[in-house]
N, C-alpha and C positions, 0 to 999 in steps of 0.2 A: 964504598962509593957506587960500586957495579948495582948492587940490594938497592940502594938508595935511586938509583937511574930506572932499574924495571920499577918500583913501586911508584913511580913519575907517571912514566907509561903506562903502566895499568890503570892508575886513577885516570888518566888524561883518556884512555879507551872507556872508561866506563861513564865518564863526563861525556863522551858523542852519543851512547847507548842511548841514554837513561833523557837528557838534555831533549825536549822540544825542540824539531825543525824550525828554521828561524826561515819565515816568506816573506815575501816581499812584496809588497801592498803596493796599488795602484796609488795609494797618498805618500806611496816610499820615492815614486819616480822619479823626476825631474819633471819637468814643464817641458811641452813642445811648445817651442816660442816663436812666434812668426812678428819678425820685425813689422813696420809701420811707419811710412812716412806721411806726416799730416801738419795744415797747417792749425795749431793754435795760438796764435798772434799772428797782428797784420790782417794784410784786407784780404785775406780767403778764411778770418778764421771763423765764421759762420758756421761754412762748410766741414772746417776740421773739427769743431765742439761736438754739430752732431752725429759727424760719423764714428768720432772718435768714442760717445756714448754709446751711439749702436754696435762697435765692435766689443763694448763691456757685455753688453746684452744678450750678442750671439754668441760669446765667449760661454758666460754663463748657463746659459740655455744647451752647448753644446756639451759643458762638463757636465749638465745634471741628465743626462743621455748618452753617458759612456766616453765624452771626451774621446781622443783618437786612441779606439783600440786600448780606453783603458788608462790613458795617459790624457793628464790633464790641459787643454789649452790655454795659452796667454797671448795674449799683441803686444807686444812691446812698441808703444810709439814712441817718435820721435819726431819733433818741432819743427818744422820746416822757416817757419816765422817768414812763409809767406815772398820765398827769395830764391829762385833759381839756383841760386850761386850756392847757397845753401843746400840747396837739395842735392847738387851735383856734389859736393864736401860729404854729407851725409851717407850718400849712397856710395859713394868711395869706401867709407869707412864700414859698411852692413857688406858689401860684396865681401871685404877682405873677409869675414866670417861666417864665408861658402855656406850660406842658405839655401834654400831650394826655392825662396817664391820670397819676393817682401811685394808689400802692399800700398801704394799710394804713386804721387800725391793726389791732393784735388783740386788741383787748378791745369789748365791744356800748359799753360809756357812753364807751368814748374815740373809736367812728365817729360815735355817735350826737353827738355835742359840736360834731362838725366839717360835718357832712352837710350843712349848710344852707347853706356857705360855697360848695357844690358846683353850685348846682340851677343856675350857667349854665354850666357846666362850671370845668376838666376834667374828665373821667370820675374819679372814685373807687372801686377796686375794692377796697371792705372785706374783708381776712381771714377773717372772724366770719360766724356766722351769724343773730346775736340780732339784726340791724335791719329796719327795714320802711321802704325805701326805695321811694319814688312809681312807679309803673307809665309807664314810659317814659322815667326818668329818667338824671341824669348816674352815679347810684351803684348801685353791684351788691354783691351778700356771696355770699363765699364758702361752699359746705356748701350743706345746704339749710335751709328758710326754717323757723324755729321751729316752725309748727304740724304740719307731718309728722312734721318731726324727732323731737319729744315726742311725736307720735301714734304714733310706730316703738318708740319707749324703750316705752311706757306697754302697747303691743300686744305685746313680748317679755313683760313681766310680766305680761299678762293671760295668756296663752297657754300661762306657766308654771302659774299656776292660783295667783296672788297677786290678790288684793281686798279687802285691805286694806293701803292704803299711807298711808306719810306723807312727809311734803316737810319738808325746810330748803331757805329760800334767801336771799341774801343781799339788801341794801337799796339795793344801787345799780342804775343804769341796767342792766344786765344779768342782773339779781336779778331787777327789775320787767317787764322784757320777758319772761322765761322764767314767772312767776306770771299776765302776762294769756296765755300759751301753753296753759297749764295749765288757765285756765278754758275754754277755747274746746273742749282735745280732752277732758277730762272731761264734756262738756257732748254727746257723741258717743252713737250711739247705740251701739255696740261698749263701751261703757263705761257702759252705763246700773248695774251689777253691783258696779261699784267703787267703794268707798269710803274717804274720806281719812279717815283717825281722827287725824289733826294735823296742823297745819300754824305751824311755825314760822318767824320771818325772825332775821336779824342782822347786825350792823353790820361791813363787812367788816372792820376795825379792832378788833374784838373780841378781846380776848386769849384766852376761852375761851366755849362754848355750852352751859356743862355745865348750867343751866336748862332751855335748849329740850331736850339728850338727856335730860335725865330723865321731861321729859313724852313723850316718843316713847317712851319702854321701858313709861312707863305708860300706854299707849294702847293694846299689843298689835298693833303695826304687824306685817304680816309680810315689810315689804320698803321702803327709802325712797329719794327722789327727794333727790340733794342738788343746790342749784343754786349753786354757787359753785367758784372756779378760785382757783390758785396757790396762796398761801399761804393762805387765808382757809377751801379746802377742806383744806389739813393741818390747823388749828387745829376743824374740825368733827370729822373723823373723831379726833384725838387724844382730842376734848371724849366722843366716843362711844365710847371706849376705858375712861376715865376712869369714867365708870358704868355701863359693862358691857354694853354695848348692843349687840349679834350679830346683825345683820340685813344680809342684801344687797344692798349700796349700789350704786344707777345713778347717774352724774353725766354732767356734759356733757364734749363732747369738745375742751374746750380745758383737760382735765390728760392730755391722752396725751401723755406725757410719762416716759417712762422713768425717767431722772434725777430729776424731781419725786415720782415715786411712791417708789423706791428709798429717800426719804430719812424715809417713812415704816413703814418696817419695822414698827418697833416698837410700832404701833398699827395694821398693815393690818386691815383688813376679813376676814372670811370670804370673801365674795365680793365683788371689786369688777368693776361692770359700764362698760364707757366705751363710745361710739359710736367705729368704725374704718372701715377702709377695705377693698374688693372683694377688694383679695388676701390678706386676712387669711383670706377662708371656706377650710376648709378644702379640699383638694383632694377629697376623698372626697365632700364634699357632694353631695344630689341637685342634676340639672343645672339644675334651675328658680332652685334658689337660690343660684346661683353665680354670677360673672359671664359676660357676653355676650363674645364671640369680641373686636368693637369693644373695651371694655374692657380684656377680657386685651394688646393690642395696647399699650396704653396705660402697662400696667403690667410690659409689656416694658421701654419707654422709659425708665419710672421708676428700675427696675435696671439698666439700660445708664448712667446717666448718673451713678448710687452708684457703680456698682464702678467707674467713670472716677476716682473722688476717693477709691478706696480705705474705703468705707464702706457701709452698708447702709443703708435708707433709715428717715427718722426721721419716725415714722406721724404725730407732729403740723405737720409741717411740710409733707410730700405730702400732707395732708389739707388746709390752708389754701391752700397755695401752687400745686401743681401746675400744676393746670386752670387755677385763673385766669392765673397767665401765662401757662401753653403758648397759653390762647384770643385773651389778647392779643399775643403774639408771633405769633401765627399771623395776626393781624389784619396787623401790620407788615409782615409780609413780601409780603400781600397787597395792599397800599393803600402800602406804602413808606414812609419815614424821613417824609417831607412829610405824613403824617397828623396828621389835625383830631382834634380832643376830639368833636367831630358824626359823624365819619365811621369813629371806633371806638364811639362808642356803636351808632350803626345797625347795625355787623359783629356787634356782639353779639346785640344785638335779634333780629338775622336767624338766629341756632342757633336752628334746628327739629331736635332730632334729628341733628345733620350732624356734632358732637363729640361721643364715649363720652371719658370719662378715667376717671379712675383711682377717682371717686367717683362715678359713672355716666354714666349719658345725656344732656344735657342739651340741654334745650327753653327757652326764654325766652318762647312765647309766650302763657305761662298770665299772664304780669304781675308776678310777683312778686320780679322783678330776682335769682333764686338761678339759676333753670336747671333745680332737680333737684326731685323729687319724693319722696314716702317710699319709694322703691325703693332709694336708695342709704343707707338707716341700715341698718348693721351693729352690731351688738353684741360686743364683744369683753373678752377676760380679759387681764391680764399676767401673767406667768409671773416671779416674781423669780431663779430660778435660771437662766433662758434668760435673760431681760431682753429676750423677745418677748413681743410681746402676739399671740394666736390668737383666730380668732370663735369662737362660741360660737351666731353663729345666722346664716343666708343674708341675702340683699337682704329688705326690708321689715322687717327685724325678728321676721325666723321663728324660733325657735328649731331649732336643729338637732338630729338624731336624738342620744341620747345626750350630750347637754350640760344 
């Protein structure tokens, strides 16, 4: 037995010798997987199809470039269907599995629902840009922070030589964030000259507003602010179709949306205005109001990584998603797979100026957890026969020559 035990052993030594080192390949890994809340159903899911393509895209694009340090990336979403209550169930159940950052949603009342779930972390990088999360906190929003944003919208139509506007907006958490937006930059002194001749709200569930457009035709608005997405803004403008209402509509930039507008043909606007993105200005634009060399760099990227999935890029999805991940991808690769919820938030904190993307500059250390300022509101038009959307005005919200 003893003969029989050493020749065990011997073979089994010379089976390690002789045997190939066995490694372990970057395809051996596991996935770094960074949850995702998004709506795909329900009236945000516009928003959730395309962003939830564009993180297939940047996913892609980011594994065929070394993925993090080597290890491949995924998003794992998950459906919000478009319901606070949900999201706040959802997010219950991704915290329990101490992540370091999940990503969503994209509506203001479904980040707004969950934010508090967040204040020990993980980080929360909202889509949106309708929330006001705590100065140093675990949660960021994508875009910039309401009161520029609206003061970019509000400064293209002043500048147009509009002063007298009126507003819809809707009743929910998103509705109510962009209405206390509204008193803050009307309250400017750039705007002492403007005046609301109405101000109507409604219930996002509204079948129609054809009440509120009748009082805005008889108000003698010469241009209106609407504050509501997805479906809730087709059942407005249809409502201002229905009593004749001709005036040039600003909305927010969570209906850029191609597909979304498309399906309102039949009641578009004369002018419909949406906030876009840097590489919308036209090329010809003067160079002040153009983007920044940094920028342009960025927006390379963005079409390097479409024409990789055989597509072009889809403005509401590189407007919500982009930056925010490339900044936390870019985190990962620098602090590695073994990153805290602590130790992305600080990487974020720390952009002074050090990331341009695709929707500007971005600074974190004004407090206001966006990054950006009203240099990055672009004004833009869709074209239905291109099914591009082009600016219409440079960075801040300048109107450009001949638009």
């Amino acid at each position: 037995m003893r003969a029989l035990n050493r020749f065990v052993a011997v073979l089994t030594a010379l089976i390690i010798l002789i045997a190939p080192a066995v490694q372990i390949s970057a395809a051996d890994q596991p996935d770094y997987v960074i949850p995702v809340i998004l709506s795909l159903t329900g009236s945000y899911a516009f928003s959730g199809h395309a962003e939830s393509e564009g993180l297939k895209i940047f996913e892609n694009y980011t594994n065929a470039h070394g993925g993090i340090r080597g290890q491949k990336l995924h998003f794992k979403v998950y459906d919000d269907q478009s319901s606070p209550a949900t999201d706040v169930s959802l997010a219950g159940q991704i915290i329990a599995q101490h992540p370091p950052v999940v990503l969503g949603s994209d509506g203001g009342s479904l980040c707004n629902a969950m934010m508090s779930l967040f204040k020990d972390g993980p980080v929360l990088y909202c889509l949106v840009p309708s929330i006001y999360p705590a100065k140093g906190s675990f949660v960021f929003a994508a875009q910039v922070a309401l009161d520029p944003f609206v003061a970019g919208m509000i400064r293209y139509l002043r500048l147009r030589g509009f002063e007298r506007l009126a507003v819809i907006s809707s009743t929910d958490g998103s509705g109510q964030a962009d209405d206390i937006s509204m008193t803050h930059v009307l309250a400017l002194p750039d705007n002492k000259n403007l005046k609301i001749v109405a101000y109507e709200h409604f219930n996002p569930t509204d079948l129609n507003v054809t009440a509120q457009a009748t009082h805005i035709k008889a108000a003698g608005a010469q241009a209106v602010l609407v504050w509501a997405s997805g479906t809730s803004f087709g059942t407005v403008l249809r409502s201002f179709n229905d009593v004749g209402l001709s005036l040039p509509v600003e909305t927010s930039p969570a209906n850029l949306h191609a597909d979304q507008l498309a399906q309102y043909l039949a009641f578009y606007p004369k002018e419909l205005l949406i906030p876009g993105l840097t590489y919308m200005i036209p090329a010809n634009a003067p160079k002040a109001l153009g983007p920044t060399p940094a920028m342009k760099r960025s927006i390379a990227q963005l079409f390097e990584a479409y024409k990789m999935a055989n597509a072009l890029p889809d403005p509401a999805a590189a407007s919500d998603v982009w930056d925010p991940v490339n900044m936390v991808v870019n985190g990962l690769r620098k602090l590695g797979p073994g990153m805290t919820a602590e130790q992305l938030r600080d990487y974020l904190l720390s952009i002074h100026g050090t990331y341009s993307g695709v929707n500007g500059d971005y600074d974190f250390s004004s407090g206001d957890q966006h990054g950006l300022d009203g240099q990055a509101v672009v004004l833009t038009e869709w074209d239905p026969k291109s099914g591009k959307f082009y600016g219409v005005s440079g960075l801040r919200g300048t109107p450009l020559p001949n638009h």
